[in-house]
C-alpha positions, 0 to 999 in steps of 0.5 A, a space after each residue: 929942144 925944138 924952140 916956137 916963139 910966140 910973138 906978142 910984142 911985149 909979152 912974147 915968150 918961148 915955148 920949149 919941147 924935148 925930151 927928157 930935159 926937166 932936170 935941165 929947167 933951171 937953166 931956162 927960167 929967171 927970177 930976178 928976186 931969186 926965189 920961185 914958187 912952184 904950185 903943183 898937185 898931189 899926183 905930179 909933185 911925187 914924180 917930178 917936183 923934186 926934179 925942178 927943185 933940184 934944178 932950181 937949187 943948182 942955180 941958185 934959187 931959193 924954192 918954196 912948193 905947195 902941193 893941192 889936191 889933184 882934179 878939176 875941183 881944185 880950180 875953184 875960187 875957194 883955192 886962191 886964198 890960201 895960195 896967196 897965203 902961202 906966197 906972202 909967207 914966202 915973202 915972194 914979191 913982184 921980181 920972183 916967179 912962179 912955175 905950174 907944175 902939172 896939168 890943166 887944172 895947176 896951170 889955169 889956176 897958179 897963172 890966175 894967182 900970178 896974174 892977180 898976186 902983187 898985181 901981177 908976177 911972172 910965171 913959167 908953165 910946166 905941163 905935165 899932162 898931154 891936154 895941157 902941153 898941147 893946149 891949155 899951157 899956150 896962149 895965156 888964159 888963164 882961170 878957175 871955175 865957178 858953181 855956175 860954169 868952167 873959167 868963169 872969173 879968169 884973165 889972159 895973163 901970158 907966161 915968161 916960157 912954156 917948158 915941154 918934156 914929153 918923157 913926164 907923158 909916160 908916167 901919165 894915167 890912161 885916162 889922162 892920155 885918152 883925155 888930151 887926146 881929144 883937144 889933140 884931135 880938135 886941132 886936126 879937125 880945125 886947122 889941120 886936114 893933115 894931123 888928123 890924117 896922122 892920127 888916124 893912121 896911129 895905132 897905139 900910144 906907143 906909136 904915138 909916143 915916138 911921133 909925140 915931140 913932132 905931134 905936140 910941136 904941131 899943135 902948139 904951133 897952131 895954137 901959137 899962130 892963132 894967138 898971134 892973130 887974136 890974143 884976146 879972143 874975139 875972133 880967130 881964136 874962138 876957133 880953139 872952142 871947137 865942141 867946147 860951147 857943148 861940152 862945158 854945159 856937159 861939164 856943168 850938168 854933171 858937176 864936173 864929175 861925171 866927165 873929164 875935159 876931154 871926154 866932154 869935148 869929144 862928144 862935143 865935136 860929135 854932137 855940134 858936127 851931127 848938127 851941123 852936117 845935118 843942116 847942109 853946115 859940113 862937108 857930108 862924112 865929116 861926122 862919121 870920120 870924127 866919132 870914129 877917130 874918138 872911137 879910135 882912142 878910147 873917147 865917148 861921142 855921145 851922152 844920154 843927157 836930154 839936149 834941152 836939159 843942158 840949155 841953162 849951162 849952154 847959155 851961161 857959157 863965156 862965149 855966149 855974147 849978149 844974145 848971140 852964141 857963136 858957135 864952131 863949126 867945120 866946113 870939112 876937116 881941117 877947115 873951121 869957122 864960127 857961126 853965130 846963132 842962138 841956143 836953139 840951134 843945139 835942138 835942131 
């Protein structure tokens, strides 16, 4: 397995990526109350549940899973209750731990339980989905969603280890391939002119597939330096919301049913690049190589929805600060900065 260390001091922890080695977590994580409580969703936990818990057991722990439905729904504040319900029924206390089986939406939800559960317990990602092992299982924040925006009540609480097998990527749906794909691209667009230029040269995700370890390698690794360097948000790392500021008011403005993440983050890009091409911000042809690279992989790059109508969902997002809106934009690909402004800038 490749090994990144992600260097926060105290908080510091692993990220571990192979192939095939799920039945081999139990070696890797620690409860030190010898019980691990494992939060999972309706399409993961049929196919790799019994995987974990098997290793778990061959070590010696005692286990408790509880299964959610599946889909971005699920991240609400309506969920956290009866986890911690089933917790203190477990009798799991602050020397145990808790592992996230699944994509983002398990992730960012069981790391807020953990956060907030006993004031705080461990706990180890285990992404399963290519959005979350390339992104949001890394850098510690962790969330759910409220009525009025996405990750709205949340905090930055870090994980004991992020485990990565790339063989549960087969199993994953169309959809949620195409989906990850999109924050993939992101990290090209931002940080990595040469990623980008690998991406556009992959012609199928079977061939991505066999670069898939030293692909998810990169992007974690870029996430891990721009962690390193702003933990809690308020500088480098708002580089990581590039097409986001767009693309969660493109989330709220459907419910959150009428896109996935990555699909609103794709026509985010599009969308804040078009802009920002547009007012002499980007390097002429930076748009025209990022809709046809989303084109490329099955991403949408544009919506119907009338700009002005996603205002109120623009200005409720968490990156709005007092009455600045900072933006992310590229100055060619591989090179990004942020720009504060104001919502009107989206009406240019």
């Amino acid at each position: 397995m490749k090994t990144l260390r992600v260097n926060l001091g105290e908080n510091s922890y692993d990220i571990l990526i192979g192939t095939n080695t799920l039945s081999q977590i139990g070696k890797f994580v620690e409860s030190k109350g010898g019980k691990v409580f494992i939060l999972s969703d309706t399409n993961v936990a049929p196919i790799f549940a019994n995987t974990v818990i098997d290793s778990l057991l061959e070590r010696g722990y005692e286990c408790k899973l509880m299964v959610l439905p599946a889909g971005e729904p699920t991240k609400s504040i309506d969920s956290i209750v009866p986890i911690y319900s089933s917790m203190l029924e477990f009798n799991l206390t602050r020397k145990d731990l808790v592992v996230t089986l699944g994509g983002g939406v398990i992730g960012d939800l069981g790391g807020f339980v953990a956060s907030t559960y006993l004031r705080g317990v461990d706990f180890v990602q285990v992404p399963t989905s290519l959005l979350a092992q390339v992104d949001s299982s890394v850098g510690g924040k962790v969330a759910v969603d409220l009525p009025e925006g996405k990750n709205l009540v949340g905090s930055f609480y870090q994980p004991k280890l992020v485990f990565i097998d790339t063989a549960a990527l087969d199993d994953l749906p169309e959809a949620y391939y195409i989906d990850g794909m999109a924050e993939i691209i992101k990290y090209g667009c931002i940080k990595d002119e040469k990623l980008f230029s690998l991406l556009e040269n992959i012609k199928s995700r079977s061939e991505f597939m066999q670069k898939a370890e030293e692909i998810i390698y990169t992007c974690c690794d870029i996430k891990r330096k721009v962690v390193e360097v702003d933990e809690k948000d308020n500088g480098e790392r708002m580089l990581l919301n590039f097409g986001h500021t767009y693309g969660h008011a493109i989330e709220k403005y459907y419910n959150f049913t009428g896109y996935s993440h990555g699909q609103a983050v794709a026509i985010g890009m599009a969308f804040i690049s078009a802009i920002s091409e547009k007012l002499g911000q980007s390097e002429k042809g930076t748009t025209a190589r990022i809709v046809k690279i989303l084109k490329q992989y099955g991403l949408p790059t544009e919506d119907k929805v009338e700009v002005k109508e996603v205002m109120n969902a623009i200005l409720n997002d968490k990156k709005n600060f007092g009455k600045k809106l900072h933006v992310v934009l590229l100055k060619r690909i591989g090179k990004s900065f942020t720009y504060p402004t104001n919502a009107e800038y989206f009406l240019n």
